[in-house]
C-alpha positions, 0 to 999 in steps of 0.5 A: 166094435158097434157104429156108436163107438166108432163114430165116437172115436173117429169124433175124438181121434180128429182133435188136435191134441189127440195123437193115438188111441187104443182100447184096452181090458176085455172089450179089446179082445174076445173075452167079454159080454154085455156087461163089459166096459169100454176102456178107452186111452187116449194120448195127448199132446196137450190137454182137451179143454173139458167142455170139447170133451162134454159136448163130443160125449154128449152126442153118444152117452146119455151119462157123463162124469167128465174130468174125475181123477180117480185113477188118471184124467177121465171121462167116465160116461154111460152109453146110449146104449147102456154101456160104460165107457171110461176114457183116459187121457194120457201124455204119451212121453209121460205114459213112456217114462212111467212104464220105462222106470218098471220095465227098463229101471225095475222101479215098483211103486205101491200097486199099478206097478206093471198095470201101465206096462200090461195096458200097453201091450195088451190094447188095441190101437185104433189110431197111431197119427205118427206111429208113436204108440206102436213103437212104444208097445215094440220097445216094452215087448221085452220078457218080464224082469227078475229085478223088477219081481224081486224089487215088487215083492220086497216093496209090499212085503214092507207094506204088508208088516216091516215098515212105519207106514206098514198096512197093519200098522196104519190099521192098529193106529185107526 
């Protein structure tokens, strides 16, 4: 990783509330160019008030949206360098339950079903103060479940034509 975005991490791993960190998507492997986004998690034990959060990324990104709610908690910002960079702030126990209830208890959900569990065994840990987040990547790294495809393939079969709330219904409605 380039010096910009180590300092930015080192800044932000040494919050209080911050308990791990990883990087995730392309930029955590070798396949990505300069087009690539940085995707950046970091675990939580309790929230960092937003203006801590404006006044570290100020330092490093000449751009900020900081709280958006798209997706989860983030921080969505330009480099200096003109690179992006999306920061998420995540609960570590609630990020567990979620990827649990697909991995473990075979639960799908309307898309992002196994989007958690893949993030997870796929970043890189930059920071893990207690170990937390490794443990965590060592009890998921289990083979994927029949239960869980089945149940994934009924539920959006059912979104795609079966069900009320169906997509072509809501379509022919609009």
């Amino acid at each position: 990783m380039i010096l910009m975005i180590d300092e930015l991490l080192k800044e932000i791993s040494e919050l209080k509330e911050v308990e791990a960190i990883s990087i995730g998507g392309s930029r955590s492997g070798d396949n990505y160019d300069e087009n690539s986004d940085y995707d950046i998690y970091v675990y939580i034990t309790s929230p960092i008030d937003e203006n801590i959060r404006s006044e570290i990324l100020n330092k490093y990104c000449k751009y900020t949206e900081i709280g958006n709610h798209y997706w989860e908690n983030e921080d969505n910002c330009v480099l200096n360098n003109n690179i992006d960079i999306d920061i998420i702030y995540r609960d570590l126990d609630d990020f567990c339950n979620t990827v649990a209830e697909s991995a473990e208890h075979f639960q799908s959900r309307n898309g992002y079903t196994t989007c958690m569990w893949y993030n997870l065994m796929n970043c890189k840990i930059i920071c893990d103060k207690n170990k937390r987040l490794a443990q965590a990547k060592a009890r998921f790294d289990i083979p994927y479940p029949e239960e869980l495809r089945k149940n994934i393939i009924r539920r959006n079969m059912d979104l795609i034509s079966d069900a009320m709330p169906a997509y072509s219904h809501q379509i022919a409605k609009a």
